[in-house]
C-alpha positions as CSV (number, residue, x, y, z in Angstrom):
1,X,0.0,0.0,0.0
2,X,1.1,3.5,-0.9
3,X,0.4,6.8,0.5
4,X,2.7,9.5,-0.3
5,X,4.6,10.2,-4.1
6,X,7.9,8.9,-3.9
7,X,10.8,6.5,-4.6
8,X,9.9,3.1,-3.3
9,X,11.7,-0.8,-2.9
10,X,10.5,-4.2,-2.1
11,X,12.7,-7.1,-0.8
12,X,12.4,-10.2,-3.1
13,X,10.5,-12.1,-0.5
14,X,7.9,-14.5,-1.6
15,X,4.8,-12.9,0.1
16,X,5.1,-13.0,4.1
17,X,8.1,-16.0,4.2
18,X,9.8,-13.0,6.2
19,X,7.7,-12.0,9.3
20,X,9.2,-9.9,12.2
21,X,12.4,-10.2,10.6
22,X,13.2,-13.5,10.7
23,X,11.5,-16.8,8.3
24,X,8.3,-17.5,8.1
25,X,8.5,-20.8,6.9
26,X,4.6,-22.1,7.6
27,X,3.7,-19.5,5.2
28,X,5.9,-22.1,2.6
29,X,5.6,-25.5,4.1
30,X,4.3,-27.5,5.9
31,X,5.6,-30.6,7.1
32,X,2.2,-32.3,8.4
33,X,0.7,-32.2,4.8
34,X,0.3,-35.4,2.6
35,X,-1.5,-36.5,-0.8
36,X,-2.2,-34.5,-3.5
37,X,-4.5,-32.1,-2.1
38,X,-2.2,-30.1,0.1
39,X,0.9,-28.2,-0.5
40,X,3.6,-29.7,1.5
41,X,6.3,-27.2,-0.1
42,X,4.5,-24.6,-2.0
43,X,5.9,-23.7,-5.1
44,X,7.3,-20.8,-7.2
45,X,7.4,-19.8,-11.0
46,X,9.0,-22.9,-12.2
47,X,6.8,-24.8,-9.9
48,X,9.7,-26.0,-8.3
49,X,9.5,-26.2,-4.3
50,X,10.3,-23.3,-2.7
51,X,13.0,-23.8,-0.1
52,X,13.7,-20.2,1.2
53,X,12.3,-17.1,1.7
54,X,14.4,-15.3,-0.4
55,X,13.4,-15.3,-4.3
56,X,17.0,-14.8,-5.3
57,X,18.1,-18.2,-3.4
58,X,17.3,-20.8,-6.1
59,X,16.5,-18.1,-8.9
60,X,18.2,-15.1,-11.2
61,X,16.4,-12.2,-11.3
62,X,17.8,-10.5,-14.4
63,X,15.1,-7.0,-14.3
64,X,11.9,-5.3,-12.9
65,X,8.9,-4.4,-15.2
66,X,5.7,-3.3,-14.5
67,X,2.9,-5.1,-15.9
68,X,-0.1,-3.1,-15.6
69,X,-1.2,-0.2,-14.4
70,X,-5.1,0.8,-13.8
71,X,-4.1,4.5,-13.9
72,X,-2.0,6.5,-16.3
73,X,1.5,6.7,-15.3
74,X,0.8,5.5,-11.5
75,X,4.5,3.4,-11.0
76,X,7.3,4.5,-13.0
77,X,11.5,3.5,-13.4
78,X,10.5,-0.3,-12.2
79,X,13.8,-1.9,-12.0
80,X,16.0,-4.9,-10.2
81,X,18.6,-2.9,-7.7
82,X,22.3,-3.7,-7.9
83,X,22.8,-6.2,-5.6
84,X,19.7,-8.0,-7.1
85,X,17.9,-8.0,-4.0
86,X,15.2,-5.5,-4.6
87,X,12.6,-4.5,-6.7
88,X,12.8,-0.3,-6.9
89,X,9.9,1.8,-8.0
90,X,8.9,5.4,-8.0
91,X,5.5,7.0,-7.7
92,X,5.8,10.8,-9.4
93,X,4.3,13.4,-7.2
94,X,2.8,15.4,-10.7
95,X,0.8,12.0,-11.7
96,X,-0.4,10.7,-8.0
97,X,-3.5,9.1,-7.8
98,X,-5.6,6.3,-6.2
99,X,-5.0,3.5,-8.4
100,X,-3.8,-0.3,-8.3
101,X,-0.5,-1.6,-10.2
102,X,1.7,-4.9,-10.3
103,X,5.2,-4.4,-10.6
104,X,7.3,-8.0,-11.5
105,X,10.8,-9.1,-11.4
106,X,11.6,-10.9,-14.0
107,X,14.5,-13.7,-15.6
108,X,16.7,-13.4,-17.9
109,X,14.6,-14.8,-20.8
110,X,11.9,-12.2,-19.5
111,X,9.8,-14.9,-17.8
112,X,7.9,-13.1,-14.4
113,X,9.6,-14.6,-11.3
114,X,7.5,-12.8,-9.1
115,X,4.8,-9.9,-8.7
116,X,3.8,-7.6,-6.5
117,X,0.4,-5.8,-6.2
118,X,0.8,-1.5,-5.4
119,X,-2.6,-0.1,-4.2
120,X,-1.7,3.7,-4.2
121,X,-5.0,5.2,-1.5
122,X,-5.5,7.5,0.6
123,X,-6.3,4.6,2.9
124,X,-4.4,4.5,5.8
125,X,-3.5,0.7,7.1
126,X,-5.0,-0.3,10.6
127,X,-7.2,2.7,10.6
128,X,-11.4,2.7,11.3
129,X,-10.8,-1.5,11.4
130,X,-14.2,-3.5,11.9
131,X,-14.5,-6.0,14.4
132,X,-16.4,-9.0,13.0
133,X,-18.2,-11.9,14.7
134,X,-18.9,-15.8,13.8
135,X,-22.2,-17.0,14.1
136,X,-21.8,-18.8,17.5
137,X,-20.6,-15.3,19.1
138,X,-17.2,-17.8,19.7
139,X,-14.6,-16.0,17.1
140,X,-13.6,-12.8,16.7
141,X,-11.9,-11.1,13.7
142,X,-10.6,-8.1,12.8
143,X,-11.6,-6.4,9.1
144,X,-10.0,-3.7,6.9
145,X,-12.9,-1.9,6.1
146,X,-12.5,-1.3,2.1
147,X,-11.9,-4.3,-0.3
148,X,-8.5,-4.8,-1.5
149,X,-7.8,-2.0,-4.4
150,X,-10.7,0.2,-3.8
151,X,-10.7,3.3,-5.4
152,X,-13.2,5.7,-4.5
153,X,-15.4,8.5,-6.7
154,X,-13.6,11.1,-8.2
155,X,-15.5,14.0,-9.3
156,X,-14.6,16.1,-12.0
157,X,-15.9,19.2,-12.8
158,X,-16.4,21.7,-15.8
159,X,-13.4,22.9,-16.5
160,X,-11.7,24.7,-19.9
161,X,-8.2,24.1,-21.8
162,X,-6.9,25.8,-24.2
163,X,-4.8,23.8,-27.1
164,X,-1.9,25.2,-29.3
165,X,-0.6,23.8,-32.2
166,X,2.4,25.4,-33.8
167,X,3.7,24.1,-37.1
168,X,7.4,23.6,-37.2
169,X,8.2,24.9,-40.9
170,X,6.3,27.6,-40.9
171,X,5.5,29.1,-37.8
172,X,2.0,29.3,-38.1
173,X,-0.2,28.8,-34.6
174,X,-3.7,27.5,-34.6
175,X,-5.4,27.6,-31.1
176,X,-8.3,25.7,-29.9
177,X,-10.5,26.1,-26.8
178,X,-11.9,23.3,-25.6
179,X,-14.7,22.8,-22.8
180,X,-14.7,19.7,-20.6
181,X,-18.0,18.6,-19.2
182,X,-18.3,17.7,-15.8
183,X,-18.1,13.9,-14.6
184,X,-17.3,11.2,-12.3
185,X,-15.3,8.0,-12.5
186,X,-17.3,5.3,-10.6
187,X,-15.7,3.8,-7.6
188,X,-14.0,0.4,-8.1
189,X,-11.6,-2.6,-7.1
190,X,-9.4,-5.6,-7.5
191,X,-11.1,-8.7,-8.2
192,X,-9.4,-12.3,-6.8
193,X,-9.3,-15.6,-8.3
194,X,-9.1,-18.2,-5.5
195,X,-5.8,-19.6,-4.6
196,X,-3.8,-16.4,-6.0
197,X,-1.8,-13.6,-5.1
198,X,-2.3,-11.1,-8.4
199,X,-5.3,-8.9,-8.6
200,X,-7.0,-9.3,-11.5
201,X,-8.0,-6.0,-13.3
202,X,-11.5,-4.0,-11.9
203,X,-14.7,-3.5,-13.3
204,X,-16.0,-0.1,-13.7
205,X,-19.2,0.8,-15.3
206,X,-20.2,3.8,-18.3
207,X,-23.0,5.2,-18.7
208,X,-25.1,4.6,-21.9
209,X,-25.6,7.1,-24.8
210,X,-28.4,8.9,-23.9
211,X,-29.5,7.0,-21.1
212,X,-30.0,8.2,-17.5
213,X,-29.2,5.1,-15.2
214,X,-28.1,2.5,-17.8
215,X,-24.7,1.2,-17.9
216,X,-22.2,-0.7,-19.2
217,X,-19.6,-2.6,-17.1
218,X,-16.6,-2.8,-18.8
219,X,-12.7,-3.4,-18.0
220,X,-10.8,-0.6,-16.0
221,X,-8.4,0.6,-18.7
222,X,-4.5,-0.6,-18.0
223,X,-1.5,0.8,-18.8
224,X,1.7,-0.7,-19.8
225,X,5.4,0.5,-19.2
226,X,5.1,3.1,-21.9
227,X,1.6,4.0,-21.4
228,X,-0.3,2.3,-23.8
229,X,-3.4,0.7,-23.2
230,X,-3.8,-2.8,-23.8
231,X,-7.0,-5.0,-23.6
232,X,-7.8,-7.5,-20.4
233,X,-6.3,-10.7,-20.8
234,X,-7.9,-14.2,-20.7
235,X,-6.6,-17.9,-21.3
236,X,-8.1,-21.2,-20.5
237,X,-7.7,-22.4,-17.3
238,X,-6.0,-25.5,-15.9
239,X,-2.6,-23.7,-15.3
240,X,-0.1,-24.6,-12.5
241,X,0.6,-22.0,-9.7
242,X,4.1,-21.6,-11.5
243,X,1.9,-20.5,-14.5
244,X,-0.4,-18.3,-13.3
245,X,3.1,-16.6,-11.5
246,X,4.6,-16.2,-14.7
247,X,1.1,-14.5,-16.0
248,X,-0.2,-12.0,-13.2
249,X,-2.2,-10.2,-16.0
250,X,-4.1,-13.3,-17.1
251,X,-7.5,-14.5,-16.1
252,X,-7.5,-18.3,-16.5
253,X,-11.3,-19.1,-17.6
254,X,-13.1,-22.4,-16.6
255,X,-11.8,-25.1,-18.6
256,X,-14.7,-27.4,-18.1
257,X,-17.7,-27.6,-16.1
258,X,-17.1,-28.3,-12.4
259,X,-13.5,-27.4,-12.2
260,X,-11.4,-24.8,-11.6
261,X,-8.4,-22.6,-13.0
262,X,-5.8,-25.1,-11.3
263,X,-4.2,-28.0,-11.9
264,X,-5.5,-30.1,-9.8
265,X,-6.8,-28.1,-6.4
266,X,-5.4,-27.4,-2.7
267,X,-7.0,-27.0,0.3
268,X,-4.5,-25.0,1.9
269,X,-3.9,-22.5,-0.8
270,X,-4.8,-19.5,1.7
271,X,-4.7,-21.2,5.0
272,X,-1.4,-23.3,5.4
273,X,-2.9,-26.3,7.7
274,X,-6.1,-26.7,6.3
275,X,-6.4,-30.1,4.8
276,X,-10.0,-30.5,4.0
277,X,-12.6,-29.0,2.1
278,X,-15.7,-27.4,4.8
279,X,-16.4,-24.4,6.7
280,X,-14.3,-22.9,9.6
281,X,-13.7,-20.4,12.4
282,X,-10.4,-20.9,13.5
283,X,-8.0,-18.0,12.3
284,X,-6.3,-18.5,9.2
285,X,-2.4,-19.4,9.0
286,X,-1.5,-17.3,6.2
287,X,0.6,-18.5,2.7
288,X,2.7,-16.8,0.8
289,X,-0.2,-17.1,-2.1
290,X,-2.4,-15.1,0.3
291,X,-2.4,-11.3,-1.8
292,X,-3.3,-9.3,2.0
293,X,-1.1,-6.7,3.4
294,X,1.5,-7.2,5.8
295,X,0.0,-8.5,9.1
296,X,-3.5,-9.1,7.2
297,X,-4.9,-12.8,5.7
298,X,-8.0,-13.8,4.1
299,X,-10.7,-14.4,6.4
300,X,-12.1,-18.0,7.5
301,X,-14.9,-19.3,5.7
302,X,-17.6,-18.0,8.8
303,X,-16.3,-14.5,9.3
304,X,-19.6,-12.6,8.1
305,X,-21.7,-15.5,9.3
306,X,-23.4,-13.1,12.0
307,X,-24.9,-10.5,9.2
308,X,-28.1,-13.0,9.7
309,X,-30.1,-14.2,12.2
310,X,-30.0,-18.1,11.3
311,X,-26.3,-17.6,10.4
312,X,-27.0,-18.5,7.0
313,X,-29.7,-17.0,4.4
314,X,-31.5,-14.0,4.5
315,X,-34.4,-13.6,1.7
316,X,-37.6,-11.8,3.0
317,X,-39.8,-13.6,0.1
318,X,-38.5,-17.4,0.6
319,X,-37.4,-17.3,4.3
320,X,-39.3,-15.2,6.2
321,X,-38.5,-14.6,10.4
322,X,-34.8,-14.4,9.1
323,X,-33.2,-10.8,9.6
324,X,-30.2,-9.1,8.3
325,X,-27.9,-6.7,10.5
326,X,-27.6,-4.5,7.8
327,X,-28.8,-2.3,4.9
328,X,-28.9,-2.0,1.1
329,X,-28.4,1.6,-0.7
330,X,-28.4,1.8,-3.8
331,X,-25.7,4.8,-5.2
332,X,-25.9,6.7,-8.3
333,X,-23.0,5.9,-10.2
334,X,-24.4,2.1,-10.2
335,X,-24.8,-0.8,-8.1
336,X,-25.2,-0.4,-4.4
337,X,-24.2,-0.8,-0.9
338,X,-24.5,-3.1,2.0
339,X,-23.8,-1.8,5.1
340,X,-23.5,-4.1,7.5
341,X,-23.9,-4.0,11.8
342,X,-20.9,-6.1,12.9
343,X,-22.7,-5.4,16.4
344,X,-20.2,-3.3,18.1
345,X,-21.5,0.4,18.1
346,X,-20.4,2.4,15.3
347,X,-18.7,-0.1,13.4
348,X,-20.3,-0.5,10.2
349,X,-19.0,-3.0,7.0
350,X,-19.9,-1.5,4.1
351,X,-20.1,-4.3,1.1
352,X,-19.8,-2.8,-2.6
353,X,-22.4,-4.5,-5.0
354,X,-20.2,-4.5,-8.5
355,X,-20.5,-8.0,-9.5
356,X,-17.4,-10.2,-10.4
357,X,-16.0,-11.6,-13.0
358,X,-17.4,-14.7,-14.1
359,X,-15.6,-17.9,-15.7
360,X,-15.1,-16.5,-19.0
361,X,-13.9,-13.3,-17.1
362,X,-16.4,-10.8,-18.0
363,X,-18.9,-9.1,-15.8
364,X,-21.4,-10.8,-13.9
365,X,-24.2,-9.7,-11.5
366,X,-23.1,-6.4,-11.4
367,X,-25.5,-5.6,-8.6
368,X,-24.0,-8.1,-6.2
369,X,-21.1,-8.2,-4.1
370,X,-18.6,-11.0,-3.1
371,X,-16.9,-11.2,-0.4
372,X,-14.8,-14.5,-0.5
373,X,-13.3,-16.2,2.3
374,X,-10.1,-18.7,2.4
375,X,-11.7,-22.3,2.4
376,X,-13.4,-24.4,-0.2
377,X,-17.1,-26.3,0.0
378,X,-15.4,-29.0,-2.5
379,X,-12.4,-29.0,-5.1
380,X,-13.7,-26.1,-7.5
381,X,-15.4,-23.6,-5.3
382,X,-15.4,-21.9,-2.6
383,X,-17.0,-20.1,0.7
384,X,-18.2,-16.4,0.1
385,X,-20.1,-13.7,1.4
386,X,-22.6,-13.1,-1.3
387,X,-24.8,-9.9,-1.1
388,X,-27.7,-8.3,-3.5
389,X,-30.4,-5.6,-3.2
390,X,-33.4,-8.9,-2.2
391,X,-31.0,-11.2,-0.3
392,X,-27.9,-11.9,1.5
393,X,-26.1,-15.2,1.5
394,X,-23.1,-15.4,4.3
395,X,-21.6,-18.8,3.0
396,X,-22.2,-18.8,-0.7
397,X,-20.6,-21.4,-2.7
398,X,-18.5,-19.8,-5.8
399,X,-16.7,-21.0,-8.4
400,X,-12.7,-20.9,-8.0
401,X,-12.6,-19.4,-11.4
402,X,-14.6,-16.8,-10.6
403,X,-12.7,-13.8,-9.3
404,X,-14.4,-11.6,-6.3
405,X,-13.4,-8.8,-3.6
406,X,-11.3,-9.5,-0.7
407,X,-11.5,-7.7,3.0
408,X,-8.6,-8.7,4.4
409,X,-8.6,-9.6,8.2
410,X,-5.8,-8.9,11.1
411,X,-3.8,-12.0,11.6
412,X,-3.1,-13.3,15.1
């Protein structure tokens, strides 16, 4: 997370594998796990076993890059220090903006080693946290209270330039004055497939030509290295975790009905012991997979469990008696808002309703949120927190394909 302009640097750590300064290695392996549904050593870009905490250990990085960029000119000068043992980046003061960006190192034959998500926000870490409650009143956890990558409203109004052209041979100006009409860019954020680290690219919405409240969710635009746009990115799915490394920009689609992105599929993937599919409250024992900030993980499977009465389903039309702590708004730039009582006074969840993307990676639901959680209901979906304007669903089985918001939780 970044707050301020300026030059930054990230140690070539595999996500949290260093933790108060020294190794971290349950975040890497885990020397209770057997068969093939558990990582016993997880595994890096070559999907060789990772063996240290330091990338540079077993690997070469040969360069930095930056791979996409969700606002113009956000991370600039990405590059590999001297010593090879960081990843440098600079944020320019004149282009500053909220925004999200992954920044790689990569081999020598340009392959991605490793990537690193930058969510530039005016977001302060550990501040106006939300304490959260299971079901059984038994578990406690505590919530950032934005979704990783949000980026809020920005307003834009009228305003005038004035363009001048001079031609080179001749001399001769031409000036233009041009208006620019008032606006707003719709708030937004990073969307997760399960199991990995990389955001995948937001969702915004436009309106319609000569429409009022009609719109059309589309694809954030993303910038590369020298500012070009290029379109969203799909392939089909079945990739290794050494694939989808080497391709943070990629959205693996559904390869076949009832499966998932991934070669085969891991129950621990976000919570290190875990080693079956099934809900839980215990805290989560974070991987280096897991894309939270330092000192944050993905929450347990029953985290937002207590939002209803029955711990489960609320719909007023199919099951009625059941309540909901909360409240639906909907906003005018599109979708809407939950707003959730976590039961301890004047701490409020709010839940964004944008949708996610769907198997094939486009838009879905765009009037929904999803929360998701860190443990599977079976080997191609998961738990989530599920949330439209008629219903709220607090353990929602999703696809693994699919990719949805994430509210990370303090670890203990």
């Amino acid at each position: 997370m970044v707050n301020a302009p300026g030059p930054y640097r990230l140690p070539l750590v595999y996500g949290n594998a260093i933790k108060a300064g020294a190794d971290n290695t349950s975040a890497y392996y885990n020397p209770s796990a057997s068969g093939t549904n558990m990582f016993k050593r997880f595994r890096d870009y070559k999907d060789a076993d990772i063996t240290s905490p330091y990338i540079y250990t077993n690997n070469t990085p040969a360069d930095g890059c930056l791979v996409w960029s969700d606002a113009f000119r956000l991370v600039e000068n990405v590059a590999l220090s001297a010593d090879g043992q960081w990843l440098t980046f600079e944020v320019p003061q004149e282009k500053i903006q909220q925004g999200n960006a992954i920044v790689a190192v990569r081999d020598a034959s340009g392959q991605i080693i490793w990537s690193w998500h930058i969510w530039v926000t005016n977001y302060r870490l550990g501040n106006n946290l939300v304490t959260l409650t299971d079901f059984s009143k038994s578990n406690q956890y505590t919530s950032m209270p934005w979704p990783l990558g949000y980026c809020t409203v920005a307003n834009y109004p009228t305003h005038k330039i004035r363009v001048r052209w001079v031609q080179s041979e001749t001399g001769l100006t031409y000036v233009h004055n041009l208006t620019i009409n008032s606006g707003a860019a719709p708030s937004n954020h990073t969307l997760y497939q399960f199991g990995r680290k990389d955001p995948m690219l937001p969702i915004t919405r436009k309106l319609r030509t000569n429409q009022t409240n009609s719109y059309d969710y589309i694809d954030k635009p993303a910038y590369t290295e020298s500012g070009d746009p290029f379109a969203f990115t799909t392939d089909t799915g079945f990739a290794t975790v050494g694939a989808a490394m080497q391709r943070p920009g990629v959205f693996f689609k559904q390869p076949a009905t009832n499966t998932g992105w991934l070669q085969g599929y891991y129950y621990n993937i976000w919570d290190a012991t875990r080693t079956s599919a099934g809900r839980a409250t215990a805290d989560v024992v974070k991987t280096v997979y897991d894309p939270s900030p330092a000192g944050y993980c993905l929450p347990p499977s029953d985290a937002y469990t207590n939002f209803v009465s029955d711990g489960y389903f609320y719909n007023p039309s199919t099951t009625p008696g059941v309540t909901v702590n909360g409240r639906y708004t909907s906003i005018p730039e599109g979708g809407g808002v939950w707003a959730f009582n976590t039961g301890v006074i004047g701490q409020i969840l709010h839940v964004y309703c944008f949708g996610m993307r769907e198997t094939s990676g486009a838009a879905m639901w765009t009037d929904r949120g999803f929360v998701q959680t860190a443990h599977s209901v079976n080997n191609y979906s998961r738990y989530a927190l599920e949330s439209a304007p008629t219903f709220v669903n607090t353990r929602s089985g999703h696809n693994n394909v699919q990719a949805l918001a994430v509210y990370p939780v303090r670890e203990k």
